[in-house]
N, C-alpha and C positions, 0 to 999 in steps of 0.2 A: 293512261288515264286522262278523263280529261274534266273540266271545269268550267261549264259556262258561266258562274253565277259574277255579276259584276260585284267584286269586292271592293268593299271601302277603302280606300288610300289612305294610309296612316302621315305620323310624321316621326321623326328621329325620337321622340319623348316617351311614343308607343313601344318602342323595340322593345324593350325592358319587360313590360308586361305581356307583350307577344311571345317571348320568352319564355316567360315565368309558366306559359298555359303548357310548354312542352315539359312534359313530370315525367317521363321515362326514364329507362338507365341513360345516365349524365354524369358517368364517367371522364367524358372527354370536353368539360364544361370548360374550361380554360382556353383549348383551342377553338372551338366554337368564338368564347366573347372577346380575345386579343383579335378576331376578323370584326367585329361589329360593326366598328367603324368605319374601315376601309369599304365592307360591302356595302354602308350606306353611303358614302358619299361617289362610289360610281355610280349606284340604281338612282341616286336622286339627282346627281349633278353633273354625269357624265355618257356611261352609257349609253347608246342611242336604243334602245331594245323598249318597250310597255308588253302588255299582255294583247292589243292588238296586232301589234307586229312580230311576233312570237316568232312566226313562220315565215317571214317578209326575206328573202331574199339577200337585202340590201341590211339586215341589221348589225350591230353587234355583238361580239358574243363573248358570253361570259365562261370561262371554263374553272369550277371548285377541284383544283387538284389535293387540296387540304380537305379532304372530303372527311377525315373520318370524327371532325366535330362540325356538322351541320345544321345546329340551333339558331345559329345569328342566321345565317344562308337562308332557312325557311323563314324567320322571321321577317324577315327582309322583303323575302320575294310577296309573303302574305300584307305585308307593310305596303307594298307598291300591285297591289291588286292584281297578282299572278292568279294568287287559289283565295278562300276564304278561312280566316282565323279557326274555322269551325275545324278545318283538318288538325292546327298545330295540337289539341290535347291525345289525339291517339298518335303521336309519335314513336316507332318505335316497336307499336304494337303489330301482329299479324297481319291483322286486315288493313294497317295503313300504307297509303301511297310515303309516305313520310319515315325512310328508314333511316336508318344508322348510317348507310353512307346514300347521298343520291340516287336516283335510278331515274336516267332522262327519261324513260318510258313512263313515268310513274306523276313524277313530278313536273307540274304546268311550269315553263322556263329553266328548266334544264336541260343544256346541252349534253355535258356527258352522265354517262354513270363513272362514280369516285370509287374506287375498290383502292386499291393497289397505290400505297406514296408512290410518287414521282415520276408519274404518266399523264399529268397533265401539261406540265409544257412539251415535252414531243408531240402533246396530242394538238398543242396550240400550233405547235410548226406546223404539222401538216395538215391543218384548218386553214392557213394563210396559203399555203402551195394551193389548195385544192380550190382557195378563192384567187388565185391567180388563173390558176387553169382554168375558169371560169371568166376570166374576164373581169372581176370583180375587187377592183382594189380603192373601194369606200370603207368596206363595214374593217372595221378594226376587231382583235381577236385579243382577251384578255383572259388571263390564268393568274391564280391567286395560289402560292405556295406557301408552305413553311419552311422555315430558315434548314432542320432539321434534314427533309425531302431534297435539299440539295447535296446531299453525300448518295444521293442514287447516283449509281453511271449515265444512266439515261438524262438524267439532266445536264450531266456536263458534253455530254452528246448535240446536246438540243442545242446548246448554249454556243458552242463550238459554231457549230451550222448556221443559226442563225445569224449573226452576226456576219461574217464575211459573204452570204447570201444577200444581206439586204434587207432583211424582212421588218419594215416599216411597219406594217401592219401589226406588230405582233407587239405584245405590251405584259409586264411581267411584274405583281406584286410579291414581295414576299413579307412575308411578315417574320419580322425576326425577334424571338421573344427569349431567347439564349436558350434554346432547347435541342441546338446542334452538337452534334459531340465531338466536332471535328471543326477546329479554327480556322480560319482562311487567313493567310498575310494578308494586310493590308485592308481586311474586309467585305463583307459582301458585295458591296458594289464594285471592287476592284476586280471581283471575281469577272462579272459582267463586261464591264471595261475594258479589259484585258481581250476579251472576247472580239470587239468592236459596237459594242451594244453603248448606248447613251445612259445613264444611272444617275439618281438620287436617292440621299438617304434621307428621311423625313419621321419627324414623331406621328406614330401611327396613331394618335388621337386627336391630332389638332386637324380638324377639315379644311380650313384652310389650304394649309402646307401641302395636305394630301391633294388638295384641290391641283393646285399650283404644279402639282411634280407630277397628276398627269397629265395634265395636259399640257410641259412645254415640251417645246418643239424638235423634235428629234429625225430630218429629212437624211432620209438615203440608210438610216439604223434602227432596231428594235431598241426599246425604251425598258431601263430598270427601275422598278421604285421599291426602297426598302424602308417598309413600314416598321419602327423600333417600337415596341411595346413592352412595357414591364409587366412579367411574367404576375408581377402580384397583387395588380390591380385590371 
């Protein structure tokens, strides 16, 4: 699908009510607005990606492996003038581009399609290998998971790899909102650590801090940020 119409650019105050316009089943509303945050301040503060550079070779990318609450995601993307607000009220429905989990075909500035927990960081590994093969080591490669999603194998696969790889380019939020059924000594980020990966843990609501933990500087290692969110706000 596609979208020419230049959409109005919101700011962080609209999210709320770009929200509110998706009325579907919101069953998974919790995981959807524990991301709010973090996805607003990459698409506003970090990110290198707009809706002209969609396609651009050289951008960055965002990969929703927490795909299967996608309200804040479209919010966002409608917020920073991917598509036009006018899609968020059929969310959901038949005919809309706008499903229950992502569909990059579907959706202006989605890279993948989200099905399946915990296939978006392998899918980030090998988005960074394939921009290596390329020649191409600007556009940085971001995946946004749940705390939960890391008791997949394939992430601790990802996770393994990356790290004694190299893969600078690769950048890894998780949001951790105590939804894991399975502890980790020492922590999420120790997990990463452990790995060879660079990690912080930061309150996933304060932009700021979020700001700050992506962007420090992590040369020759893939970067962890573990956004803490309380499950009950």
């Amino acid at each position: 699908m596609t979208n020419t119409t230049h959409a109005p650019v919101y700011g962080y105050d609209d999210l709320h009510r770009l929200m509110s316009l998706m009325t579907g089943d919101e069953k998974h509303g919790p995981a959807a607005t524990s991301t709010l945050d973090t996805l607003w301040v990459l698409y506003n503060r970090v990110l290198r990606v707009s809706p002209a550079t969609a396609g651009a070779p050289d951008r960055d990318r965002f990969l929703l492996s927490k795909g299967h609450g996608p309200m804040a995601y479209y919010a966002v993307l409608a917020a920073r003038g991917f598509f036009g607000e006018e899609l968020l009220p059929g969310f959901g429905a038949y005919d809309s581009p706008l499903g229950h989990h992502p569909d990059r075909l579907l959706v202006p500035g989605a890279e993948i399609g989200s099905g399946s927990l915990g296939h978006g960081l392998p899918l980030a590994v090998g988005s960074v290998l394939g921009l290596r093969a390329q020649g191409l080591t600007g556009p940085r490669v971001w995946v946004l998971t749940g705390d939960a999603e890391l008791d997949e194998g394939s992430n601790h696969e990802a996770i393994a790899y990356a790290g004694p790889a190299g893969l600078e380019q690769l950048h890894t939020v998780v949001i951790d909102n105590a939804s894991a059924s399975y502890s980790r000594p020492g922590g999420i980020a120790a997990r990463f650590e452990a790995a060879g990966w660079s990690a912080r843990t930061v309150d996933g609501r304060d932009h700021d801090a979020l700001y700050d933990a992506f962007t420090a500087p992590h040369p020759g290692r893939p970067h962890a940020v573990i956004a803490r969110v309380d499950p009950k706000h």
